[in-house]
C-alpha positions as CSV (number, residue, x, y, z in Angstrom):
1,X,-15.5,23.4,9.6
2,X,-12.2,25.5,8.2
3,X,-11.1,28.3,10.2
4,X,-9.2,30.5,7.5
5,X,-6.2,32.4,9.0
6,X,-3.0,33.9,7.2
7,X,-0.4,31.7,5.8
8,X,1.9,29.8,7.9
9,X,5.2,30.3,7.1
10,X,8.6,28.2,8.1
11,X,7.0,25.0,9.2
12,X,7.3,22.8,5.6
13,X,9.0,20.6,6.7
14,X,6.1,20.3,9.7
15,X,3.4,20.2,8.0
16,X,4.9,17.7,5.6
17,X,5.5,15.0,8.9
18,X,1.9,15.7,9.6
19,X,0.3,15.6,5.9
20,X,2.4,11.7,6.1
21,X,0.7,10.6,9.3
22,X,-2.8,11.5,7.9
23,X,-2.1,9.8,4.8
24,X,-0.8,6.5,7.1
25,X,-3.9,6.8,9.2
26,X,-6.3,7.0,5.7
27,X,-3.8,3.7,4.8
28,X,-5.0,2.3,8.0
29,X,-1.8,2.1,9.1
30,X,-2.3,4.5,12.5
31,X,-0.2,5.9,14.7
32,X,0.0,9.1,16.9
33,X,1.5,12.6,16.7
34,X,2.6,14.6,19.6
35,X,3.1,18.1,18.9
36,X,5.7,19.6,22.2
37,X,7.8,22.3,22.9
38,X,7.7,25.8,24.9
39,X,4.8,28.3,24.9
40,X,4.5,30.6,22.6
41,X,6.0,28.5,19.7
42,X,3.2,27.8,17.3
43,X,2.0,24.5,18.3
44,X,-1.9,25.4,18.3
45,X,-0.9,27.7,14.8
46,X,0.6,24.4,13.6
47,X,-2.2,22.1,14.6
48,X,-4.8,24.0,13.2
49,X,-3.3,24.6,9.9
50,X,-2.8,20.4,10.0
51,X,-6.2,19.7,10.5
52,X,-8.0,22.5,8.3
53,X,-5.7,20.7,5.7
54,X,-7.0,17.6,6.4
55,X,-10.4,18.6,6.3
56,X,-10.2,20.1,3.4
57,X,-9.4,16.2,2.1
58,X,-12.5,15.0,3.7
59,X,-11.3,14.3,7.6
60,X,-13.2,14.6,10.4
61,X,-11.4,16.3,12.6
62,X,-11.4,15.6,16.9
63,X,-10.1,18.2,19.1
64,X,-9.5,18.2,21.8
65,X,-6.5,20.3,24.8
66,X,-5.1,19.9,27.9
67,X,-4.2,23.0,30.1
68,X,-1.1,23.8,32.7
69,X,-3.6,25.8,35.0
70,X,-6.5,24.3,37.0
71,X,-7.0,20.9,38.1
72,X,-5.4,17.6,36.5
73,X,-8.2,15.8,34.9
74,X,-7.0,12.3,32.9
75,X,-7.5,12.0,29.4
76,X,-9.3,15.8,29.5
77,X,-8.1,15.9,25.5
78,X,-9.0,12.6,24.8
79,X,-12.3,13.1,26.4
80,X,-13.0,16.5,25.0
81,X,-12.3,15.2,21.4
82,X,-14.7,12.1,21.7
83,X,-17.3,14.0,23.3
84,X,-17.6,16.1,19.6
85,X,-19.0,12.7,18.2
């Protein structure tokens, strides 16, 4: 599934880091990315723009968030994202 949205704009050299671990984990070669940094920034922009674009070359795509309000629950994103299987 794409969700289309407007150009991103100033995060090439972003996207780029996250366009290189997709191609390491379609080499088999794994690994994880961690997208931080304060609210408001663009990290959900980013992420979806990263995995529409991997879509688009034939990913399946997990999602899956965590949350600052309400209770802690362990693994919620990992969870969330396997539970689309």
């Amino acid at each position: 599934m794409l969700i289309r949205s407007p150009e991103l704009v100033g995060r090439d050299e972003e996207l780029r880091a996250l366009a290189g671990a997709f191609d390491d984990a379609l080499a088999w070669r794994g690994g994880a990315v961690f997208l931080t940094g304060e609210s408001g920034i663009g990290k959900s922009r980013l992420a979806r723009e990263a995995a529409n674009r991997a879509a688009g070359r034939g990913a399946r795509v997990l999602r899956g968030q965590g949350s600052a309000v309400g209770p802690v629950v362990p693994f919620r994103p990992l969870a969330e994202a396997l539970l689309s299987l």
